[in-house]
VEXGUGU-553719 format. One record per residue (C-alpha): x, y, z; chain; residue number from 0. Coordinates in nm, 2 decimals, always signed. Layout:
! residues N
<site u="X" v="Y" w="Z" unit="A" pos="NUM"/>
...
This chain:
! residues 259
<site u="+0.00" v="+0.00" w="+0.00" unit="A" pos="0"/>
<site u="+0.12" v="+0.33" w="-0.13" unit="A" pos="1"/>
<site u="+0.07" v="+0.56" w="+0.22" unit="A" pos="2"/>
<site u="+0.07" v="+0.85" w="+0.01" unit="A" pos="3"/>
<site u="+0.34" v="+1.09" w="+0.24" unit="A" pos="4"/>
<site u="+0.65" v="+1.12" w="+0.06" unit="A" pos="5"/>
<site u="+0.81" v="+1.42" w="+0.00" unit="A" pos="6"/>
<site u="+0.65" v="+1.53" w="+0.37" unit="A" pos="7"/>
<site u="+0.82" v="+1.63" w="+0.68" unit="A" pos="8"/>
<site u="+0.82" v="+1.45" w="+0.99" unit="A" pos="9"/>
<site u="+0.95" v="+1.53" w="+1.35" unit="A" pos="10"/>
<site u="+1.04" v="+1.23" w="+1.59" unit="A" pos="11"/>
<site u="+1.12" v="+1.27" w="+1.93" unit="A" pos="12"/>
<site u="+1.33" v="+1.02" w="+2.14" unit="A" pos="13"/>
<site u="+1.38" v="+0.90" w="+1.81" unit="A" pos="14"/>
<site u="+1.74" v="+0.74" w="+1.92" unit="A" pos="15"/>
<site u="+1.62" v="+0.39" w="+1.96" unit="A" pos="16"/>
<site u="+1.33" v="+0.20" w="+2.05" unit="A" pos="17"/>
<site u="+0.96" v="+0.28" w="+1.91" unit="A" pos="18"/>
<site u="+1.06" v="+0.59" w="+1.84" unit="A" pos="19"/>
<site u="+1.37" v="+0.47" w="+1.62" unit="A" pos="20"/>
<site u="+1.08" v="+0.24" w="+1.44" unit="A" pos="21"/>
<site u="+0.83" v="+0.51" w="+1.43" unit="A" pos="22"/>
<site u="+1.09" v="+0.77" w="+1.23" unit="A" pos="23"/>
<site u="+1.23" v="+0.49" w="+0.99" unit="A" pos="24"/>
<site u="+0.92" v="+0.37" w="+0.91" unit="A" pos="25"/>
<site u="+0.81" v="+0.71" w="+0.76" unit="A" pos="26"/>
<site u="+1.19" v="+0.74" w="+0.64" unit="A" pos="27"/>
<site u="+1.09" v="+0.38" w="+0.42" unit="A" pos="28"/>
<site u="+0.76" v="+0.61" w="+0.28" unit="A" pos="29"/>
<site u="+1.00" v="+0.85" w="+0.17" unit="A" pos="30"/>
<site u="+0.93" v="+1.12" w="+0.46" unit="A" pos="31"/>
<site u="+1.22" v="+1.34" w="+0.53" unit="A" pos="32"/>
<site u="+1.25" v="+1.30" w="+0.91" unit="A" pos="33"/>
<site u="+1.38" v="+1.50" w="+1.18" unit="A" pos="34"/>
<site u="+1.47" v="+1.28" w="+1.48" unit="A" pos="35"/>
<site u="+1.55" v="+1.41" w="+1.85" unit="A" pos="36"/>
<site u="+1.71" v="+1.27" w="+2.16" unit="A" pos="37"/>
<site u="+1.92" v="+1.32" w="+2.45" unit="A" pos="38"/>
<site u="+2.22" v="+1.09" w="+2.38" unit="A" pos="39"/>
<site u="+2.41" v="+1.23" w="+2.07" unit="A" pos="40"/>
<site u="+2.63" v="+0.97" w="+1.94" unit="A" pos="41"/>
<site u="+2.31" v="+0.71" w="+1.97" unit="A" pos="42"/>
<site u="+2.14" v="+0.99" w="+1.79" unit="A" pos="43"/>
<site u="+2.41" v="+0.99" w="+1.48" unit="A" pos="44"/>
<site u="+2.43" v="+0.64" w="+1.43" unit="A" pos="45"/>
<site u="+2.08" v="+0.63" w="+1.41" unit="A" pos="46"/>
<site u="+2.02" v="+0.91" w="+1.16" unit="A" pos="47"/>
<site u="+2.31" v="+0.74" w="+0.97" unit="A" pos="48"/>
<site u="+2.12" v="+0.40" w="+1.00" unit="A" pos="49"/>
<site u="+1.78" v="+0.57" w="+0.83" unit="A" pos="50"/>
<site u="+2.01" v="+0.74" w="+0.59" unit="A" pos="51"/>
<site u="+2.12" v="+0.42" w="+0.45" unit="A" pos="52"/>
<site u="+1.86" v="+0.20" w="+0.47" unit="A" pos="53"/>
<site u="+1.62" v="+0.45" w="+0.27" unit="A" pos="54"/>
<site u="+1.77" v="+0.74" w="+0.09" unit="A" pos="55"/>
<site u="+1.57" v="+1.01" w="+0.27" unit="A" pos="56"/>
<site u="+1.70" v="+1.31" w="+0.47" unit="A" pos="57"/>
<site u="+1.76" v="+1.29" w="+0.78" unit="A" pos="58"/>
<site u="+1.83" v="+1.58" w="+1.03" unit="A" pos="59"/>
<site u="+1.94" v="+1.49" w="+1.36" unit="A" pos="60"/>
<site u="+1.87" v="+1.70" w="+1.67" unit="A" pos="61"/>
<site u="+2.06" v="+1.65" w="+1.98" unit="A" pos="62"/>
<site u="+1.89" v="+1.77" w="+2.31" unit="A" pos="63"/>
<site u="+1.62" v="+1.72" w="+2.58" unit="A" pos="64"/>
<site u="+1.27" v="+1.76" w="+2.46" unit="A" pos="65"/>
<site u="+1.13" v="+1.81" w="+2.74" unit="A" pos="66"/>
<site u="+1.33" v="+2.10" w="+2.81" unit="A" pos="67"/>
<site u="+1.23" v="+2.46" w="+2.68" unit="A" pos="68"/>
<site u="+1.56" v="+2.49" w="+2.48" unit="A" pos="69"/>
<site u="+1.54" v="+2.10" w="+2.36" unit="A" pos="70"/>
<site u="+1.17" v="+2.15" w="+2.17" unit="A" pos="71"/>
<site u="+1.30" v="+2.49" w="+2.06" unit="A" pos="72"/>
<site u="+1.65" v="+2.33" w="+1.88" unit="A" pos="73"/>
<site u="+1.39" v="+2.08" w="+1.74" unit="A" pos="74"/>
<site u="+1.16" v="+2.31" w="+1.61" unit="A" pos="75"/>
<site u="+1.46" v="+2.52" w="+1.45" unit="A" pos="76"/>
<site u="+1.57" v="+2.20" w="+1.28" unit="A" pos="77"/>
<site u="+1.21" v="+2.11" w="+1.17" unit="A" pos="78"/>
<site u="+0.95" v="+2.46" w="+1.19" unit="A" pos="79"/>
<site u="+0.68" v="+2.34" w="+0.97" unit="A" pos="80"/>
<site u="+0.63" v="+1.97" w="+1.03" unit="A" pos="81"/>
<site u="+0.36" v="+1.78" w="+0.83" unit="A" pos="82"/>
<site u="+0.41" v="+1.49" w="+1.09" unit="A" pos="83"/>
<site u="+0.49" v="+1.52" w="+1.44" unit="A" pos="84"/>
<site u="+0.54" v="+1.20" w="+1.67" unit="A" pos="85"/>
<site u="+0.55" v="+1.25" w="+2.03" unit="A" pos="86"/>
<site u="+0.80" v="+1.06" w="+2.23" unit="A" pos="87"/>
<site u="+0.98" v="+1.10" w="+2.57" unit="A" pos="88"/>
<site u="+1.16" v="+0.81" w="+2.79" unit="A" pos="89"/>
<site u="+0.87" v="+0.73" w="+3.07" unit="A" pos="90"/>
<site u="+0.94" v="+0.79" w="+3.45" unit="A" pos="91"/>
<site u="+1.05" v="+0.54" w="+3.70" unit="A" pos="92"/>
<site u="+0.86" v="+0.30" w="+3.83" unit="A" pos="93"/>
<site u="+0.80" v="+0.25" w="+4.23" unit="A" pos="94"/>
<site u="+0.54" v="+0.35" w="+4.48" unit="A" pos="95"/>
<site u="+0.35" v="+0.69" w="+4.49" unit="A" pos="96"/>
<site u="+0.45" v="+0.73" w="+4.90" unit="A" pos="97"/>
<site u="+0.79" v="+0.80" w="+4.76" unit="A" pos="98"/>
<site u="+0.68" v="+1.05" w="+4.48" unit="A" pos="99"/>
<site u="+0.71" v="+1.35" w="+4.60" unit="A" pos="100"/>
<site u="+0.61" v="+1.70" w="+4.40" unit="A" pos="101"/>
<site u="+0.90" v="+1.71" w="+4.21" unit="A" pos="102"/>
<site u="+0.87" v="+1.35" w="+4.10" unit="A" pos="103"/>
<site u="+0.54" v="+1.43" w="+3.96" unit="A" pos="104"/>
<site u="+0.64" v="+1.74" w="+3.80" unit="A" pos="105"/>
<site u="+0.92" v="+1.60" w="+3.61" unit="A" pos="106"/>
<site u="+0.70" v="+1.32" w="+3.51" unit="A" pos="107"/>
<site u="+0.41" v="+1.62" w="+3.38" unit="A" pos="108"/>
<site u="+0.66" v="+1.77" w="+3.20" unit="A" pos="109"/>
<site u="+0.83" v="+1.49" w="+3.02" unit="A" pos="110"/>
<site u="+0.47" v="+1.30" w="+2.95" unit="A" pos="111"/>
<site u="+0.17" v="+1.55" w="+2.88" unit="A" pos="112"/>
<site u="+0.33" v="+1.89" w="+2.89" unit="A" pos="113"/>
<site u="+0.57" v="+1.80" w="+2.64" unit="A" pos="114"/>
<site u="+0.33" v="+1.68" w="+2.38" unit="A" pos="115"/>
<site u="+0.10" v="+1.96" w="+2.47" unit="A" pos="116"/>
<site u="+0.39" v="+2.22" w="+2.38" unit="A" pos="117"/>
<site u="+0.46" v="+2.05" w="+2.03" unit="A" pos="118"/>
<site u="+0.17" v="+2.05" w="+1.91" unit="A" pos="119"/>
<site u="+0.04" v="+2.43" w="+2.01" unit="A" pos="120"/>
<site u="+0.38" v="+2.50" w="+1.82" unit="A" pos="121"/>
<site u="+0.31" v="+2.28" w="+1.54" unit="A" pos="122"/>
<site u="-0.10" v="+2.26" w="+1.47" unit="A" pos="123"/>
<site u="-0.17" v="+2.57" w="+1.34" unit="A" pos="124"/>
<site u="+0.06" v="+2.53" w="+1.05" unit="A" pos="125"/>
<site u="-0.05" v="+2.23" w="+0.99" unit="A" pos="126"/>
<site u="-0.43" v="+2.37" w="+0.97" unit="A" pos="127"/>
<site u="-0.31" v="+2.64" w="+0.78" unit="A" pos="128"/>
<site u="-0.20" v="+2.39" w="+0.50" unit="A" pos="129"/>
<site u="-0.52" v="+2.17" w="+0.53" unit="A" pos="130"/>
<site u="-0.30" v="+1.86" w="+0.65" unit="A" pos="131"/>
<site u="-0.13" v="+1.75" w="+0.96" unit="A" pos="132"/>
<site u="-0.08" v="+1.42" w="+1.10" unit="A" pos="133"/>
<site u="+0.02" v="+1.41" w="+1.51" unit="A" pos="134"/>
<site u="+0.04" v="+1.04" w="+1.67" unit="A" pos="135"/>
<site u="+0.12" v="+1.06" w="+2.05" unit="A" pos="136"/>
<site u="+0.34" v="+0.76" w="+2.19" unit="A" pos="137"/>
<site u="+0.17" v="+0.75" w="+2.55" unit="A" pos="138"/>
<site u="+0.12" v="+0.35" w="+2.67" unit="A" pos="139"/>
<site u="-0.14" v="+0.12" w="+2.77" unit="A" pos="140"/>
<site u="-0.12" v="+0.17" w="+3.08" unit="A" pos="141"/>
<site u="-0.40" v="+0.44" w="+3.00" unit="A" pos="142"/>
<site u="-0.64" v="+0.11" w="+2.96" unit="A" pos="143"/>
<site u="-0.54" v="-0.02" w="+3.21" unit="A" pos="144"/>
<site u="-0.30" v="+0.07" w="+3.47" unit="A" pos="145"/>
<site u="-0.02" v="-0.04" w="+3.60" unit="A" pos="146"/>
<site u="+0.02" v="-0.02" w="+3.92" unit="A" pos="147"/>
<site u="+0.42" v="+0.02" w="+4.02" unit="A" pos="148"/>
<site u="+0.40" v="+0.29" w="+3.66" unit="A" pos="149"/>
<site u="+0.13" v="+0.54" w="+3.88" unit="A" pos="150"/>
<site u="+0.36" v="+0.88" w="+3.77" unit="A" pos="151"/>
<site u="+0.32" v="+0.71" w="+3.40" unit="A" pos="152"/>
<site u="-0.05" v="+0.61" w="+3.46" unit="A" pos="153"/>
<site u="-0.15" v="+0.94" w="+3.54" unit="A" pos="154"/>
<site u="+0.07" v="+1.18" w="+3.31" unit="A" pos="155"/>
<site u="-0.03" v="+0.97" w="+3.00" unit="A" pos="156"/>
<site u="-0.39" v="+0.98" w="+3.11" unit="A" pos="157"/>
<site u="-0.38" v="+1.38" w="+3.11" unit="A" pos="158"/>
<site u="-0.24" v="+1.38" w="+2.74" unit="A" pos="159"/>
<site u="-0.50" v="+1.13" w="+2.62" unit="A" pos="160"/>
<site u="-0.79" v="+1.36" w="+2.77" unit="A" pos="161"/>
<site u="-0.64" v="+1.69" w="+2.65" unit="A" pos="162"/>
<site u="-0.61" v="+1.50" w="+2.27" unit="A" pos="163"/>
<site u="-0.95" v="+1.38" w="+2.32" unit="A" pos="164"/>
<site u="-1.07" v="+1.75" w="+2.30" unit="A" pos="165"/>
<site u="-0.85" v="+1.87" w="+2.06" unit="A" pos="166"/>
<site u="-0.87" v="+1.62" w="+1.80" unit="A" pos="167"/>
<site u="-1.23" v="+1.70" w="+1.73" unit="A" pos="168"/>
<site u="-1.17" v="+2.07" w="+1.65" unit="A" pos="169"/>
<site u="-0.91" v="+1.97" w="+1.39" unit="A" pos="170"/>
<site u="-1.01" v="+1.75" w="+1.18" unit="A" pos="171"/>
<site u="-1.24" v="+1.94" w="+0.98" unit="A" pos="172"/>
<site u="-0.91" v="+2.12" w="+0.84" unit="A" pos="173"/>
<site u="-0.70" v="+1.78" w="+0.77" unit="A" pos="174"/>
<site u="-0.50" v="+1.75" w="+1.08" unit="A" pos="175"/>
<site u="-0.53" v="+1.43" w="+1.30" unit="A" pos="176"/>
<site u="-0.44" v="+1.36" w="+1.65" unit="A" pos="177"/>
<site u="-0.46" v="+0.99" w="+1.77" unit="A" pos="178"/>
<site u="-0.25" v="+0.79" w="+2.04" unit="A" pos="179"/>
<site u="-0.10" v="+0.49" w="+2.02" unit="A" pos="180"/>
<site u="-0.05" v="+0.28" w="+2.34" unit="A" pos="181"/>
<site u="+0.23" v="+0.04" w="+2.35" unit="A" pos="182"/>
<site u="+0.22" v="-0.23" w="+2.54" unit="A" pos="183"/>
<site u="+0.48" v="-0.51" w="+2.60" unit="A" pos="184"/>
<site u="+0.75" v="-0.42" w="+2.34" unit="A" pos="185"/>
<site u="+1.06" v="-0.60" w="+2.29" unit="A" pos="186"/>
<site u="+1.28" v="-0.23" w="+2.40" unit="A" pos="187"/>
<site u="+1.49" v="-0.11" w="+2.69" unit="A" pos="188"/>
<site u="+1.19" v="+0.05" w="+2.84" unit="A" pos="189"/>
<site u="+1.03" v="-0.29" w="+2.88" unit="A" pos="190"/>
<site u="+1.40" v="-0.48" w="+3.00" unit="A" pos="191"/>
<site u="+1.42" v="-0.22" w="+3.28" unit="A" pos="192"/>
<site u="+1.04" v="-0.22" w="+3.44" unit="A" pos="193"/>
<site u="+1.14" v="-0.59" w="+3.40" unit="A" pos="194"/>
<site u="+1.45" v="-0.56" w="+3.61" unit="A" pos="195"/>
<site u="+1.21" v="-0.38" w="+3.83" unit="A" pos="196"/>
<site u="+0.99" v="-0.62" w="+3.87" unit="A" pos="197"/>
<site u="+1.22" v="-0.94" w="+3.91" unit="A" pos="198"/>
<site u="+1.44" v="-0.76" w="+4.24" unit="A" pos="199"/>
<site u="+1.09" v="-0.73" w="+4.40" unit="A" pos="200"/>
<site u="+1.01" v="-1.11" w="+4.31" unit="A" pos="201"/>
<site u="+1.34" v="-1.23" w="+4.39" unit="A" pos="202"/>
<site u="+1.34" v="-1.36" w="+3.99" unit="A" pos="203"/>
<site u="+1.59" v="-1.29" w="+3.74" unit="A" pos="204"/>
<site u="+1.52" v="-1.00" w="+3.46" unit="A" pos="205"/>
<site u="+1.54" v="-1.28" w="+3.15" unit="A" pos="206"/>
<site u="+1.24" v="-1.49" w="+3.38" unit="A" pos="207"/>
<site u="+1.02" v="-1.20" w="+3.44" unit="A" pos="208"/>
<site u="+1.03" v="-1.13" w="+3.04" unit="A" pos="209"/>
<site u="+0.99" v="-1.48" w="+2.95" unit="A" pos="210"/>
<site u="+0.68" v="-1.51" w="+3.20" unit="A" pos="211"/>
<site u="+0.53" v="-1.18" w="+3.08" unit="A" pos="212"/>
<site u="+0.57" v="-1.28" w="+2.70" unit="A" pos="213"/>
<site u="+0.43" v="-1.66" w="+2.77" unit="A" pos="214"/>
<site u="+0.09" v="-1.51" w="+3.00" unit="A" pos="215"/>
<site u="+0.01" v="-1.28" w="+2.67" unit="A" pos="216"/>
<site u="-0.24" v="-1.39" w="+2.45" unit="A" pos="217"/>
<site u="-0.01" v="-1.36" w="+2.13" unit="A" pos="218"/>
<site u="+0.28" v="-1.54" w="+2.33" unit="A" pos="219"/>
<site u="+0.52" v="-1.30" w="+2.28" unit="A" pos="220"/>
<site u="+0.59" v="-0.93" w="+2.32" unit="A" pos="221"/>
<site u="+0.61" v="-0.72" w="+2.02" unit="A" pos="222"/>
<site u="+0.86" v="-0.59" w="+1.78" unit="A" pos="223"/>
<site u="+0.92" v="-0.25" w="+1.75" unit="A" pos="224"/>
<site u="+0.91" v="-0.26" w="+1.35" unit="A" pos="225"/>
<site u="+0.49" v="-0.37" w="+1.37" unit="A" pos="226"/>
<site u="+0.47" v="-0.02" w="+1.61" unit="A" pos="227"/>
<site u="+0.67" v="+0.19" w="+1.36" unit="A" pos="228"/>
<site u="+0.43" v="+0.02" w="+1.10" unit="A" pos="229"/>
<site u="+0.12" v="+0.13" w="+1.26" unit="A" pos="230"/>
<site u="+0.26" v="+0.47" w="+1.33" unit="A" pos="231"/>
<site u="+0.34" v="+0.52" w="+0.93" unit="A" pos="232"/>
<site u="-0.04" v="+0.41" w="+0.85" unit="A" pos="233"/>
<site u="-0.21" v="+0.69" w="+1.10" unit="A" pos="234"/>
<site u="+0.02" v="+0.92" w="+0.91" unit="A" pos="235"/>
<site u="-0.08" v="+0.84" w="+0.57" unit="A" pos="236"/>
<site u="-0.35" v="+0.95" w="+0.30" unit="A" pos="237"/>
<site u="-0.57" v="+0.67" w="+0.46" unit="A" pos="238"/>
<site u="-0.61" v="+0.75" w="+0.82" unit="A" pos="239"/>
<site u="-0.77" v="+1.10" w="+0.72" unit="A" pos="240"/>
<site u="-1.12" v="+0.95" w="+0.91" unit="A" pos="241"/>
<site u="-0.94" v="+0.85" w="+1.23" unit="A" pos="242"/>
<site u="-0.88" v="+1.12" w="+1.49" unit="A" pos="243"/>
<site u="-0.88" v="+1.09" w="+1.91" unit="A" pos="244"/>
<site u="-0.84" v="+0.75" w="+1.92" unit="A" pos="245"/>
<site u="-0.63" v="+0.52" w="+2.14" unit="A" pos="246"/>
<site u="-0.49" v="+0.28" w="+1.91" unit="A" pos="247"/>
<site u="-0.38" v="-0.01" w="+2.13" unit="A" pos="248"/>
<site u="-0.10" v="-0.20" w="+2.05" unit="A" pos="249"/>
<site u="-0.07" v="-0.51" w="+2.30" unit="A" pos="250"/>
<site u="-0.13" v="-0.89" w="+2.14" unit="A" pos="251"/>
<site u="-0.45" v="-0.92" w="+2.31" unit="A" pos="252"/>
<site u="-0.31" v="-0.84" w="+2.67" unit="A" pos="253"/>
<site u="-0.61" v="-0.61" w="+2.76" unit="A" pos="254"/>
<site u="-0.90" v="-0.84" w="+2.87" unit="A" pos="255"/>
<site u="-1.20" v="-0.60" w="+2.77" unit="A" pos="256"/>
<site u="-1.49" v="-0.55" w="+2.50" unit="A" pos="257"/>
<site u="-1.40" v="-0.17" w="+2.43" unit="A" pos="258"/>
């Protein structure tokens, strides 16, 4: 299938590696000239290097905190007019909420909903302006159905997902979409560390937790980050036009209800 966005623009953030890596080479493989973002500079070349190579496309890479006034601002400089933005940032800790304390929730605001929130008021009204915008928010499925020992996740991720559900509705009209997509068990470093996590609570090994989580999961396995990046590319493209404020969950069957 032909998705129809080549020759567009796309920003990626925490594009270095993981879903967000899949996310910006799967546009890159649509011919989508990306502009990718993360902390970690070196990871961050050999990436945009990696995209480079295996498509053809440009690729601008961006090194800085995004969650950080002068991070989304060097991003923005690289990339003013996006026709695609992706919303990433690395997810806060896991542990229990006695130990949060303001500042833990702050920092996990910022990184999680504010973040997003500040892209896309940066970004939405060109994209209205031009009659077409695509925005896809990487948030988790923890918004479904939370996880306990994620709470500072659980409830940053839930304020995005209700600010989008607003928004989305007022945009459409003028060609711009805003959907989420919710993650869940995903073969990435995000996923090895909540399962170190888990396993010196359980008195288990890391490898056991993962190999327990991936056999109690309907599909048996966790996923691969190429199937995110692919479902990423297709709310982007010509076709998902008709789709807007939806949380697109992405989990092998993991969440046990009707809706």
């Amino acid at each position: 299938m032909d998705l129809g966005i080549s020759g567009r623009r796309a920003l990626v953030c925490a594009a270095s590696k993981g879903l967000g890596k899949a996310c910006a080479m799967a546009l890159a493989r649509e011919g989508v000239a990306v502009t990718i973002t993360a902390r970690g500079a070196e990871a961050l070349e050999a990436t945009a290097a990696e995209i480079r190579a295996a498509t053809g496309v440009a690729v601008v890479a961006v090194a800085g905190d995004i969650t950080t006034p002068e991070g989304r601002a060097a991003a923005l400089a690289a990339c003013p007019d996006p026709d695609i933005l992706v919303n990433n940032a690395g997810g806060p800790p896991p542990g229990d909420f006695r130990d949060w304390d303001r500042s833990a929730w702050i920092k996990a605001l910022d990184a999680n909903m504010l973040t997003p929130i500040e892209l896309i008021r940066a970004t939405v009204d060109g994209m209205i302006a031009r009659k077409w915008g695509r925005i896809v928010n990487i948030t988790s499925a923890a918004v479904k159905a939370p996880i306990p020992e994620l709470g500072l996740s659980n409830g940053a991720r839930s304020g995005l997902t209700g600010f989008v559900a607003g928004l989305s509705r007022k945009t459409v009209r003028d060609g711009v979409t805003i959907n989420n997509i919710l993650p869940g068990p995903f073969l990435t470093d995000r996923l090895r560390s909540n399962a170190a996590f888990q396993a010196q609570k359980v008195g288990k090994s890391a490898e056991d937790v993962l190999a327990e989580r991936a056999a109690a999961n309907p599909a048996g396995r966790a996923g691969t980050p190429d199937e995110f990046g692919a479902t990423c590319a297709f709310l982007c493209s010509v076709h998902a036009g008709y789709i807007t404020g939806q949380n697109v969950l992405l989990d092998g069957g993991a969440f046990p209800g009707t809706m």
